[in-house]
C-alpha positions, 0 to 999 in steps of 0.5 A: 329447814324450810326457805320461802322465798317471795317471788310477787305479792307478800305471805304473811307469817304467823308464828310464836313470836307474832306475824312476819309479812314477806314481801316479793324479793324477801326470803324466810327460814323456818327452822325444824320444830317451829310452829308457823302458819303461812297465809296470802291475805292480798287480794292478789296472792303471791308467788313463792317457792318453798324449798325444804332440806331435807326434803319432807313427805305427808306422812312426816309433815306435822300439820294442824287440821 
């Protein structure tokens, strides 16, 4: 599970379902298995924190190139 919280400037996610922008003060979770792609498209970025439990390494992390 992974939890993202928006600390200034928004991400916006892509999911199965559509897109989801999070703003600062604004969380997301992701749950295990979900396809997601997290982008910044404010001139300004963000700041946030991902936090992910239990933790991950490259190796086990299922990315696209």
């Amino acid at each position: 599970t992974e939890y993202t919280i928006v600390l200034a400037g928004m991400v916006r996610v892509d999911h199965d379902g559509g897109t989801l922008d999070v703003h600062a003060g604004q969380a997301v979770i992701v749950e295990p298995g979900e396809c997601i792609r997290y982008s910044t498209p404010g001139a300004d970025g963000a700041e946030y924190i991902a936090v992910c439990l239990p933790a991950f390494s490259p190796d086990t992390v299922h990315r696209e190139s």
